[in-house]
ZADO-1210 file (C-alpha; in nm, 4 decimals, padded with zeros to 6 digits):
<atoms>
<atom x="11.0898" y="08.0510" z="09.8234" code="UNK" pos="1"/>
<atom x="11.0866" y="08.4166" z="09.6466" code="UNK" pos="2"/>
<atom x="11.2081" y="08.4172" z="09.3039" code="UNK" pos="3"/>
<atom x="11.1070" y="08.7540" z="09.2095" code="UNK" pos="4"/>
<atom x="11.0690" y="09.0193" z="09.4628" code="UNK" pos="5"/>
<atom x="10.9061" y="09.3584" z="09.4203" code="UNK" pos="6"/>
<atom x="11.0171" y="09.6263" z="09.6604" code="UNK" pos="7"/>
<atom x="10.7776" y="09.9914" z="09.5850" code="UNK" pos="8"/>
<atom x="10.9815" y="10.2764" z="09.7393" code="UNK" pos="9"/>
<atom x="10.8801" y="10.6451" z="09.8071" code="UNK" pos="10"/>
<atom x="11.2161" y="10.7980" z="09.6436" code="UNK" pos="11"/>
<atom x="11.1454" y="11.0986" z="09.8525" code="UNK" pos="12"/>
<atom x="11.0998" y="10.9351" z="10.1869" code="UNK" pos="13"/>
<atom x="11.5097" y="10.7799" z="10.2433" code="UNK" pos="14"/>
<atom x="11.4228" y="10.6351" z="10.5946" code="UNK" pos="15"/>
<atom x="11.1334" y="10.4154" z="10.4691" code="UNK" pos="16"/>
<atom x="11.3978" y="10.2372" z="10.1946" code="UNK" pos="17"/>
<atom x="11.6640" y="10.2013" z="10.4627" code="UNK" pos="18"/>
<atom x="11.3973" y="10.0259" z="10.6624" code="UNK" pos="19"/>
<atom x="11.3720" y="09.7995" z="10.3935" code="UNK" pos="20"/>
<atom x="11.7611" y="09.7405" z="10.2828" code="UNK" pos="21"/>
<atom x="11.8175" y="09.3869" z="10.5461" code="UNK" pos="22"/>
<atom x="11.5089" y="09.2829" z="10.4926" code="UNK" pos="23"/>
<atom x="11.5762" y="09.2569" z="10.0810" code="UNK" pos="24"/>
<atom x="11.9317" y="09.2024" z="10.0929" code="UNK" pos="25"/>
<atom x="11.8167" y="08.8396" z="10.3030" code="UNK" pos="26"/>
<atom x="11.5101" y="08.7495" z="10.0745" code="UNK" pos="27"/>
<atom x="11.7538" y="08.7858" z="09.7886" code="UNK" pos="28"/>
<atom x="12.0221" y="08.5519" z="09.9537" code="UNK" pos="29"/>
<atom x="11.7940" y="08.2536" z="09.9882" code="UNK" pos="30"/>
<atom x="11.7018" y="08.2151" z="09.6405" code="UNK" pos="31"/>
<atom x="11.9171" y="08.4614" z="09.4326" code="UNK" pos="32"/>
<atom x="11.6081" y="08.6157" z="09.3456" code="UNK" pos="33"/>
<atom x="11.5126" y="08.9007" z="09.0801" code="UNK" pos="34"/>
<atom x="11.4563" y="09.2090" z="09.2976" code="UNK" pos="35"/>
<atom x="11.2095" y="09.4534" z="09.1181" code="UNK" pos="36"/>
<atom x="11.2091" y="09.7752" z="09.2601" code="UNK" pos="37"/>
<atom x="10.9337" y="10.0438" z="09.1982" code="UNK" pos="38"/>
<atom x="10.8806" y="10.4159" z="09.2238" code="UNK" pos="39"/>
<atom x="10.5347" y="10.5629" z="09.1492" code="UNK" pos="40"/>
<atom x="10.5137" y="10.9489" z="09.0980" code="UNK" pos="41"/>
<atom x="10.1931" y="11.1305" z="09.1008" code="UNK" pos="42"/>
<atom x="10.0153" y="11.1921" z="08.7990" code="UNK" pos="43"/>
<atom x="09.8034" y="11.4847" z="08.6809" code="UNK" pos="44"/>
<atom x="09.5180" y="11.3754" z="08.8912" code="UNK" pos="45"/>
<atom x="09.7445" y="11.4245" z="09.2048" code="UNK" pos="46"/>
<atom x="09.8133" y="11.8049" z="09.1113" code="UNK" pos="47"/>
<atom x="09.4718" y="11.9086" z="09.0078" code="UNK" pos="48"/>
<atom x="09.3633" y="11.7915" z="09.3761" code="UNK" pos="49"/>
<atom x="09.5948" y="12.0297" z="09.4990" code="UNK" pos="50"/>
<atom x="09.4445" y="12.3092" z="09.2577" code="UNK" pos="51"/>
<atom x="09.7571" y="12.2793" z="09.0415" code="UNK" pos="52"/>
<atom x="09.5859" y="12.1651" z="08.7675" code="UNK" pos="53"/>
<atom x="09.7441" y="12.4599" z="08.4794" code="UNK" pos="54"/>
<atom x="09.9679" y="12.2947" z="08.2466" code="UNK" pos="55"/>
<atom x="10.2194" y="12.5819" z="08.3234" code="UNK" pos="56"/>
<atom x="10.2825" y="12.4308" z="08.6937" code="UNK" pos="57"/>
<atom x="10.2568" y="12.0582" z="08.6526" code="UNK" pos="58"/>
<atom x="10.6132" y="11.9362" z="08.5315" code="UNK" pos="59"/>
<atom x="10.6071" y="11.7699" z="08.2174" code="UNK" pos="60"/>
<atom x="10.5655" y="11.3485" z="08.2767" code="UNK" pos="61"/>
<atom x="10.8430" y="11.2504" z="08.0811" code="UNK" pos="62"/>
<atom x="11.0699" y="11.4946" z="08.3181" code="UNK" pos="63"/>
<atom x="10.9511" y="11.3581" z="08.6058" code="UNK" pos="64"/>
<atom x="11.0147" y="10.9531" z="08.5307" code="UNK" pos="65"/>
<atom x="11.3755" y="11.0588" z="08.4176" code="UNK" pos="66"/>
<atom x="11.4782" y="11.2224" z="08.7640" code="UNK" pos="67"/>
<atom x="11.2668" y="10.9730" z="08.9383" code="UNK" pos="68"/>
<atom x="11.4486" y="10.6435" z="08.7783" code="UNK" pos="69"/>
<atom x="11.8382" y="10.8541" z="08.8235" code="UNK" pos="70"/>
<atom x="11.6789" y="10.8900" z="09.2305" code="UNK" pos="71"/>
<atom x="11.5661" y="10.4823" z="09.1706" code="UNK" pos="72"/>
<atom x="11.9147" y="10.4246" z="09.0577" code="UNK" pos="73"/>
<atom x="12.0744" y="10.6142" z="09.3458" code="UNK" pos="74"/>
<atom x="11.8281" y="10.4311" z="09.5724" code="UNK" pos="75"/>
<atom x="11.8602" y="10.0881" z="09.4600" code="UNK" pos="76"/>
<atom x="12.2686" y="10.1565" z="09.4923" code="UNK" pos="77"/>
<atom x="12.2497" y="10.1269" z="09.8520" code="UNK" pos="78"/>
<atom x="12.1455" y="09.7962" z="09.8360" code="UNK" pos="79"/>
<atom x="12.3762" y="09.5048" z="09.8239" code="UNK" pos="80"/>
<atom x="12.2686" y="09.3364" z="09.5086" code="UNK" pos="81"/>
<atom x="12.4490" y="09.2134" z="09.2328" code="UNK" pos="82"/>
<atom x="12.3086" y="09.4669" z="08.9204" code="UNK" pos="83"/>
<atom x="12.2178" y="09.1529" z="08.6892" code="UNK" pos="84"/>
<atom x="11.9131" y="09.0568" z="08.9149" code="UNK" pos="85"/>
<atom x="11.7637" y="09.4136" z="08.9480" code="UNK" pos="86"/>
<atom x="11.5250" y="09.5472" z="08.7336" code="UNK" pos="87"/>
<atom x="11.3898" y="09.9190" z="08.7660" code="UNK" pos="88"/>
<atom x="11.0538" y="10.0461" z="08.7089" code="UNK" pos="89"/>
<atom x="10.9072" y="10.4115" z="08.7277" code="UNK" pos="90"/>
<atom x="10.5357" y="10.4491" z="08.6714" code="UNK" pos="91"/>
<atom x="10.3194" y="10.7533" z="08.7201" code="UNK" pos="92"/>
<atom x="10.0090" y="10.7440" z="08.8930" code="UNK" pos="93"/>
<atom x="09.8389" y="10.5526" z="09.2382" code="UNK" pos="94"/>
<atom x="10.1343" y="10.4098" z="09.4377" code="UNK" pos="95"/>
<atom x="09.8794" y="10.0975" z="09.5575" code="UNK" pos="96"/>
<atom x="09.7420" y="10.0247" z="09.1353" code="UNK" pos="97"/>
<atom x="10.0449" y="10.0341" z="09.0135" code="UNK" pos="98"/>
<atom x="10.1853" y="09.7911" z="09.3374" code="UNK" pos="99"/>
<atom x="09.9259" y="09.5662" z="09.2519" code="UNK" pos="100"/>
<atom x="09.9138" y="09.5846" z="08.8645" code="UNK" pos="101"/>
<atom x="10.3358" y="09.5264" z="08.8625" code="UNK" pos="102"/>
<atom x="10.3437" y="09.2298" z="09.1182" code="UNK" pos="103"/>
<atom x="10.0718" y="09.0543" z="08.8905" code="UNK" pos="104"/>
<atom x="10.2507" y="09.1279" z="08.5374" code="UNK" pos="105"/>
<atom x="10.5968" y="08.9936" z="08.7055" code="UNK" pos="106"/>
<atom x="10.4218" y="08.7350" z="08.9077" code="UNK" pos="107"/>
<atom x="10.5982" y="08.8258" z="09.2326" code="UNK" pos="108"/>
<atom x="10.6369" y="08.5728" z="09.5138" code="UNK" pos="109"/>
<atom x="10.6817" y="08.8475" z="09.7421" code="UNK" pos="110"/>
<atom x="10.6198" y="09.2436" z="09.8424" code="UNK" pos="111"/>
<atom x="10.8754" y="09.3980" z="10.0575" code="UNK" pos="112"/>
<atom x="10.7588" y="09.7655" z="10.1557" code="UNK" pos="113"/>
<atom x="10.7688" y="09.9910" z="10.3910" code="UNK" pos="114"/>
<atom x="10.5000" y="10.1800" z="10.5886" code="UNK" pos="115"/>
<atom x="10.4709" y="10.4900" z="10.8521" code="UNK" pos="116"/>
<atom x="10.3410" y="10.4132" z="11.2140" code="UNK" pos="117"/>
<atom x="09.9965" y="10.4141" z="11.1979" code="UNK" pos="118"/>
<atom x="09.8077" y="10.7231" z="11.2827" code="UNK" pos="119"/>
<atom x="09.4275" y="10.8313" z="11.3034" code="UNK" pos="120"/>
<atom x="09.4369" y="10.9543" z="10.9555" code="UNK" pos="121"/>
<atom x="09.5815" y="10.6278" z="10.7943" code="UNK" pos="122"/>
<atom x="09.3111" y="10.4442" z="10.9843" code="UNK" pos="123"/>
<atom x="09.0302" y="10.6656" z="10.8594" code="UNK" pos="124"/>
<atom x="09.1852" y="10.6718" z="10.5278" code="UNK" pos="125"/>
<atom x="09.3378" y="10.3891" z="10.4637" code="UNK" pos="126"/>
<atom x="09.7083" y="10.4027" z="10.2933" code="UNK" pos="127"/>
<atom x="09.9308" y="10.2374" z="10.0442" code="UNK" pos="128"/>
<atom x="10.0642" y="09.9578" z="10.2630" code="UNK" pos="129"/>
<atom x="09.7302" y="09.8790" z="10.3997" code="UNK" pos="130"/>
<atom x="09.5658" y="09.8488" z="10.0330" code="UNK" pos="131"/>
<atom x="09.8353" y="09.6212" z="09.8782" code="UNK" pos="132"/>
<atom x="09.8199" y="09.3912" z="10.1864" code="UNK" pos="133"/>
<atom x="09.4545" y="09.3656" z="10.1388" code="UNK" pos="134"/>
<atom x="09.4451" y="09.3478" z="09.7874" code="UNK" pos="135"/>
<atom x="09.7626" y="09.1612" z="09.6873" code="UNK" pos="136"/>
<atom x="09.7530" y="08.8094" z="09.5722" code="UNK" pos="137"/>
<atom x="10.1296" y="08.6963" z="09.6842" code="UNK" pos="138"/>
<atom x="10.2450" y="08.7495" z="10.0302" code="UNK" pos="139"/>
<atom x="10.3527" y="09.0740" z="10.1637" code="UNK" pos="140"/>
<atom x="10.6319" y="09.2183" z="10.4147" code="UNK" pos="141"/>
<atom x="10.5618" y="09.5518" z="10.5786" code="UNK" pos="142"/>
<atom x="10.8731" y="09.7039" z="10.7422" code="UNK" pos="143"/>
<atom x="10.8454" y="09.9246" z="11.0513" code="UNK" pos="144"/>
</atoms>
């Protein structure tokens, strides 16, 4: 059924990945699949929209991706999954592009993610979970 599963998480947003936890832990039973798990941080783009754009205030990339995989690690620890079929991957950028990009390269069979209840911004907007279901070319599993 799912062979390789790719779970993006929000490593600041805790309550979203415990939505997720029973949800992953059974997909994994069935076929003792390959779980990949994601974080995205922002990039540079994402603080010069907030006018923090000086090289003085943005924290250096490499920084970032090292506390952000030790928070993946402490995050995917919650989960009951034997280590050998987890793989971890930190990217920085567009949560939804680099959803997409990584379920193509690993050829997932599934998305597991979590989303917020919808509000009147995130359907004038649009949001993360919306895009990937759209866009994505396996299936995909929003958890509410």
């Amino acid at each position: 059924m799912a062979k390789k599963i790719l779970v993006p998480v929000d490593i600041s947003e805790m309550e979203l990945t415990q939505q997720v936890i029973p949800h992953v832990e059974a997909y994994a039973r069935q076929e003792d699949a390959t779980i990949h798990f994601l974080a995205v941080i922002p990039d540079y783009t994402y603080f010069a929209s907030y006018g923090l754009g000086y090289s003085s205030v943005v924290p250096d990339i490499k920084g970032r991706e090292t506390v952000a995989m030790e928070s993946l690690g402490d995050i995917v620890a919650k989960f009951s999954l034997p280590g050998r079929r987890v793989e971890k991957h930190v990217l920085s950028g567009t949560p939804k592009d680099h959803i997409l990009q990584l379920a193509d390269d690993i050829d997932a069979d599934v998305i597991i993610l979590a989303s917020h209840r919808p509000s009147m911004s995130t359907y004038l907007l649009g949001s993360n979970a919306a895009a990937v279901v759209r866009h994505a070319k396996c299936s995909v599993l929003v958890v509410r």
